[in-house]
C-alpha positions in Angstrom: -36.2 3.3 49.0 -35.0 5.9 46.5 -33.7 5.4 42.6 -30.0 4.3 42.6 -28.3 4.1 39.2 -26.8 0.6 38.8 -23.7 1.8 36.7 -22.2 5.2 35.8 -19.2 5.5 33.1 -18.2 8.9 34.2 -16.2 9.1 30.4 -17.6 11.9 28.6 -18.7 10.0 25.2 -17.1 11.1 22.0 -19.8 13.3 20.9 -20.5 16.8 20.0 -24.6 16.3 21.0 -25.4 18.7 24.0 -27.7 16.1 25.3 -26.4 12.4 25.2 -28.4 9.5 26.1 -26.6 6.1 26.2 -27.7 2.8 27.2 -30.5 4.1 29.4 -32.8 2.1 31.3 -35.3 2.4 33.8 -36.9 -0.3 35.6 -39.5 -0.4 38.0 -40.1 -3.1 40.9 -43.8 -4.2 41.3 -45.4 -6.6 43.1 -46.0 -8.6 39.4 -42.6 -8.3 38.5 -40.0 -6.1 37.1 -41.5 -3.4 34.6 -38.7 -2.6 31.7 -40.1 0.7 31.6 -37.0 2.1 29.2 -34.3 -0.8 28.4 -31.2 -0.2 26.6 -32.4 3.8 25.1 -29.7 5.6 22.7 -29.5 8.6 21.0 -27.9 12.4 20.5 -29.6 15.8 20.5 -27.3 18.9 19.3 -28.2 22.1 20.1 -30.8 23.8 17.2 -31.6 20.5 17.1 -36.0 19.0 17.3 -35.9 15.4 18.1 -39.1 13.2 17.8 -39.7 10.4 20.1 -42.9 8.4 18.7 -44.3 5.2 19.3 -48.0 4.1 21.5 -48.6 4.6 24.5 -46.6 2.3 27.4 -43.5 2.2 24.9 -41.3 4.8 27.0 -41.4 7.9 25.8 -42.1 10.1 28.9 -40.5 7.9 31.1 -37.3 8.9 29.3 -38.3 12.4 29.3 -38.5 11.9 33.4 -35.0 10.0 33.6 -33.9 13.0 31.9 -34.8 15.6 33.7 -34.1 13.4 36.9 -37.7 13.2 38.0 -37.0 9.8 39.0 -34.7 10.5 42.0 -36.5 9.4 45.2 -38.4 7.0 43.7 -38.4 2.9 43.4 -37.1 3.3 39.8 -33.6 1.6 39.0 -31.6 3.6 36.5 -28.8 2.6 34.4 -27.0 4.1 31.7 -25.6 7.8 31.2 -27.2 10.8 30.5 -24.6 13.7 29.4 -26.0 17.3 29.1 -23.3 20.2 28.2 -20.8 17.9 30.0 -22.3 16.4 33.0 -23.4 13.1 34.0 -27.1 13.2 35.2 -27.6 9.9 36.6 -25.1 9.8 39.1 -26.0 13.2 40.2 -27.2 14.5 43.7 -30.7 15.7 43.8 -29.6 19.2 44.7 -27.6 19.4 41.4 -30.8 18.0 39.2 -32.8 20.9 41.1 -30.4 23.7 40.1 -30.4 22.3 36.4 -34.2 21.7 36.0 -35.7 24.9 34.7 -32.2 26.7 34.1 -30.1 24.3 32.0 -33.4 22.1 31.0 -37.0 22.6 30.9 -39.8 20.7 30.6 -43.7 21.7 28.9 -46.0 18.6 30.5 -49.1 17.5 28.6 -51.7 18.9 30.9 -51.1 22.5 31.6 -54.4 22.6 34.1 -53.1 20.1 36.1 -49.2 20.9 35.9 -50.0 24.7 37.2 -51.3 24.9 40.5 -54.6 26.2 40.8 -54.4 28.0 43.9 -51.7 31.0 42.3 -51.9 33.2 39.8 -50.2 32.3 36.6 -48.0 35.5 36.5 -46.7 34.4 40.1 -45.9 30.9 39.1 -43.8 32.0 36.4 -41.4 34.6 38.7 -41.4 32.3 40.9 -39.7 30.0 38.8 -37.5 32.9 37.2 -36.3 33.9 40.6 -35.0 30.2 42.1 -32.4 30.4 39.6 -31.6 34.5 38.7 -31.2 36.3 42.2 -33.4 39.5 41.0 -36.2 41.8 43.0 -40.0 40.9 42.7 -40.2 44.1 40.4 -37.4 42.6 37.9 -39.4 39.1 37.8 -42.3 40.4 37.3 -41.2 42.7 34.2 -39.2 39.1 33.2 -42.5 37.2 33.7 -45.0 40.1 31.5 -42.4 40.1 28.4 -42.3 36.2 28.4 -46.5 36.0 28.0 -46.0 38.9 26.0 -43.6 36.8 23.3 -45.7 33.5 23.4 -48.5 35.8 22.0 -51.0 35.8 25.5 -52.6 39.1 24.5 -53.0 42.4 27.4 -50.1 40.3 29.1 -50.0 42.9 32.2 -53.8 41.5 32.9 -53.7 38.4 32.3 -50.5 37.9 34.8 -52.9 38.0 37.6 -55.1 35.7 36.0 -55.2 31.9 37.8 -54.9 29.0 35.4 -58.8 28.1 35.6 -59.1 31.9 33.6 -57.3 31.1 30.8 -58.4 28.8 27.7 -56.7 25.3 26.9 -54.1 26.7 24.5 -53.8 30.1 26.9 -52.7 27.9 29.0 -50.2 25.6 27.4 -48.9 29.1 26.0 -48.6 30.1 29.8 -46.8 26.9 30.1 -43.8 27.3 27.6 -43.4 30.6 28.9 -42.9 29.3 32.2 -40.1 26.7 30.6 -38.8 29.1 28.8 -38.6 31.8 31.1 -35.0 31.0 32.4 -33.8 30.3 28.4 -32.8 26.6 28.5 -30.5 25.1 26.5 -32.8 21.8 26.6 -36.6 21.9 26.1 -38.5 18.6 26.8 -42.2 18.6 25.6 -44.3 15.9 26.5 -47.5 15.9 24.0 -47.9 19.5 24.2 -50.5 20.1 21.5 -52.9 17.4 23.3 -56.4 18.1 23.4 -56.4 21.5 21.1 -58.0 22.1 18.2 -55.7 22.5 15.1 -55.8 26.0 15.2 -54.3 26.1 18.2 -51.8 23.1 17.7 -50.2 25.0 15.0 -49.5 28.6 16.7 -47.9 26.0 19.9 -46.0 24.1 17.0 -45.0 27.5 15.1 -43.9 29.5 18.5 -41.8 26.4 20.1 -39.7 26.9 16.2 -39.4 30.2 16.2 -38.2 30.4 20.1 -35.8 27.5 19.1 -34.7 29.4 16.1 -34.3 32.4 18.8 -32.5 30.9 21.7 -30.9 27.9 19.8 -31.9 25.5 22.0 -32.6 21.7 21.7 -35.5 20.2 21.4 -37.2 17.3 22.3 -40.7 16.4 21.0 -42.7 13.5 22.7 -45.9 12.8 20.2 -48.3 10.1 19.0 -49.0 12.3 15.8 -47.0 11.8 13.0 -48.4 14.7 11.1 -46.4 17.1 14.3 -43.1 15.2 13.5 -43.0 15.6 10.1 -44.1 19.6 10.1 -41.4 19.8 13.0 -38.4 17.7 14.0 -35.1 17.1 12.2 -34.5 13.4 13.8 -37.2 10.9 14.6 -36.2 7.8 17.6 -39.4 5.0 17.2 -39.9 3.7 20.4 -41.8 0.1 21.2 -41.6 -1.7 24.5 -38.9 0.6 26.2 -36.5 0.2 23.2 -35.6 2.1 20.2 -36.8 0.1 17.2 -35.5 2.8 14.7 -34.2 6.2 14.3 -33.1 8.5 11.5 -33.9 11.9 10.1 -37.1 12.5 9.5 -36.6 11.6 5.7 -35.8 8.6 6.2 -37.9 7.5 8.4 -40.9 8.7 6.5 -39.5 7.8 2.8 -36.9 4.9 3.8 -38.1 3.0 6.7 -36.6 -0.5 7.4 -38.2 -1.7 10.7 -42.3 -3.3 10.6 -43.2 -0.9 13.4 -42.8 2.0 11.8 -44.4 0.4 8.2 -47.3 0.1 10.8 -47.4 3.7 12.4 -47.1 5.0 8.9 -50.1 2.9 7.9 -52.6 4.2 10.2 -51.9 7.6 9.8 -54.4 9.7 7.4 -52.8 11.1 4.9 -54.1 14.5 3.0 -52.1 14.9 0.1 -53.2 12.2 -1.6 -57.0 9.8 -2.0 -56.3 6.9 -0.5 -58.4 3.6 -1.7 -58.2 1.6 1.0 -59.1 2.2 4.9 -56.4 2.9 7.3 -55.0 -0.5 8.6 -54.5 -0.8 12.5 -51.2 -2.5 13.7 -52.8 -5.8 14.7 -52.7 -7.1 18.4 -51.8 -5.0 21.2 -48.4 -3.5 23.0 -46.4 -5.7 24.7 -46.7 -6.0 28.7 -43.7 -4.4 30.0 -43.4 -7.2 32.9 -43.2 -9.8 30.4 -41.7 -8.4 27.4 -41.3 -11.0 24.3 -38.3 -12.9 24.3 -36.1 -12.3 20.6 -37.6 -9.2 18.9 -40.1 -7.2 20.8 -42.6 -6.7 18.0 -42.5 -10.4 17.1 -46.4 -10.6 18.3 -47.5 -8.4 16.3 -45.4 -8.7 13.1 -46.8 -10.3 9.8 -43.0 -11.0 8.4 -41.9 -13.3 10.2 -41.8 -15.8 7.1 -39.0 -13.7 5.5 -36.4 -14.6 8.4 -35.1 -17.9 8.7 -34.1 -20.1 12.0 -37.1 -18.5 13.8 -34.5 -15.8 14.9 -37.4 -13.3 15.6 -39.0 -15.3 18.5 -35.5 -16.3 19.6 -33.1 -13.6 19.4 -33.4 -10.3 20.6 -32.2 -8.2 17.1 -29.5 -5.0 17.5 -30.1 -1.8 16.3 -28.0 -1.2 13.5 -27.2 1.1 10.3 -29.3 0.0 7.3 -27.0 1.5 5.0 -28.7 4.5 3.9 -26.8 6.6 5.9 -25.0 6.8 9.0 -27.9 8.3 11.0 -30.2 5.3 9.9 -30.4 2.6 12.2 -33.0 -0.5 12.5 -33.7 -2.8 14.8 -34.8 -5.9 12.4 -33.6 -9.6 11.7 -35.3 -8.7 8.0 -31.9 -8.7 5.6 -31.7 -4.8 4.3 -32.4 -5.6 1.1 -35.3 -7.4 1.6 -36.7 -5.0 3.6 -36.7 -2.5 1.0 -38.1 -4.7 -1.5 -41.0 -4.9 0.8 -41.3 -1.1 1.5 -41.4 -0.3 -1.7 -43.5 -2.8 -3.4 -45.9 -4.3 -0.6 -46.0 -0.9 1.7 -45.9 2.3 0.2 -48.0 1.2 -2.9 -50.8 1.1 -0.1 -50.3 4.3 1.9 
């Protein structure tokens, strides 16, 4: 049985964003029930462009990253939605047409570089390899291709360590040897999945400062899957907060970390350490756990685990599933909250911040 998408609108939306995302979900059939993996995901990327998709783990985040890049295709999964890159649908499309846009058009860098290279070749052949499927060049030419792109992602004696296999190289060699691979073929779209993952700071901030400057360089658009707040803030333009396979709120980065409207992300913000300033309190925890994808709450999704229920009347938030919508700040500010707008403010700025 193979992923079918349940409806395609073949209407180019009225956008300028080389990457579109409408209505996206993806749904998978277990033997427990139906898993609302992604359910009902929106949102733009233009080109020069660092998006940040955040939220715990479970929420979504790389299964949208996988529905992008069409990594679903044979699979169980049911897709719905559209997906626009530079033009063309992605949902609807064959699997031959996904293969000829994965690693030429798009590109993805994958959280574990040890286990997304394969062992058995050398890291040098892996990346011509992946140059020559979509440029019809000699071995020589790809080769040459290959050297210069270790050379720019700053893997020292580059013509060496091409012959290297992954196993030879260090954790952030690796990831390094990773982006090069992605980028080897300059794609318009790069998708990283938690690429600074398991490396020390040092090293998460040459990966951070190389996947700018290459964006800077090729103008490409970028999208940046992390649990660390600290990486969003140092790095994106937009931020989407994800919970349960929905989009709970999304705005430039500003806004979400000086103006946010949605209890979720007054959590997140909450439990992240904070350096420029002594904090008096411990870090608070979200309370309770992420939702079970199978049997995701009825009315708002973060209902459990909200403590503001009180300020909304009729019991809405148990009972009606909330819409994202603008809070008013700006157009690129939406929330996804039965809280009234100015209440929520009141709330962020004199029960939350005071305490971050």
């Amino acid at each position: 049985m193979t992923a079918q998408p349940l409806s395609v609108q073949l209407d180019k939306p009225k956008t300028d964003a080389f990457l579109s995302v409408r209505d996206l979900k993806v749904h998978f059939p277990t033997a427990d029930g139906l898993v609302k993996s992604v359910d009902g995901l929106s949102f733009d990327v233009s080109r020069g462009e660092i998006l940040g998709i955040v939220g715990e783990s479970g929420s979504g985040k790389s299964v949208t990253s996988q529905a992008i890049l069409g990594l679903h295709k044979g699979t169980k999964a049911r897709i719905s939605g559209e997906i626009w890159l530079d033009g063309s649908e992605l949902v609807g499309a064959s699997e031959d047409d996904m293969r000829a846009l994965r690693g030429d058009k798009m590109a993805m860098i994958f959280q574990d570089p040890l286990s997304s290279m394969h062992p058995f070749y050398r890291v040098g052949d892996q990346i011509t390899e992946a140059y020559r499927v979509h440029n019809h060049v000699s071995k020589a030419a790809a080769r040459k291709r290959a050297i210069e792109m270790l050379d720019r992602v700053g893997i020292p004696n580059p013509e060496k360590r091409f012959s290297d296999y992954p196993h030879q190289f260090s954790g952030g060699m690796r990831q390094r040897a990773m982006i090069a691979m992605a980028l080897v073929c300059d794609p318009k779209l790069l998708i990283a999945d938690e690429p600074t993952t398991a490396l020390d700071v040092t090293v998460q901030a040459q990966i951070l400062d190389l996947m700018k400057d290459l964006q800077r360089e090729f103008n490409s658009a970028i999208i940046l899957i992390t649990h660390d707040l600290g990486v969003v803030a140092e790095t994106c333009n937009k931020v989407v907060v994800m919970y349960g396979g929905q989009c709970v709120e999304t705005g430039t980065v500003d806004e979400i970390f000086y103006q946010p409207e949605m209890p979720y992300a007054w959590g997140l913000l909450g439990s992240m350490p904070r350096l420029d300033r002594q904090r008096q309190e411990r870090l608070q925890p979200i309370a309770g756990q992420p939702p079970s994808l199978i049997r995701v709450p009825k009315g708002c999704v973060f209902n459990p685990r909200c403590r503001f229920q009180d300020k909304v009347a009729d019991n809405l938030c148990v009972t009606q599933r909330p819409e994202l919508l603008p809070t008013g700040n700006s157009p690129s500010h939406s929330a996804r909250c039965h809280i009234q707008p100015d209440e929520r403010r009141r709330i962020w700025t004199e029960e939350i911040q005071p305490t971050l």
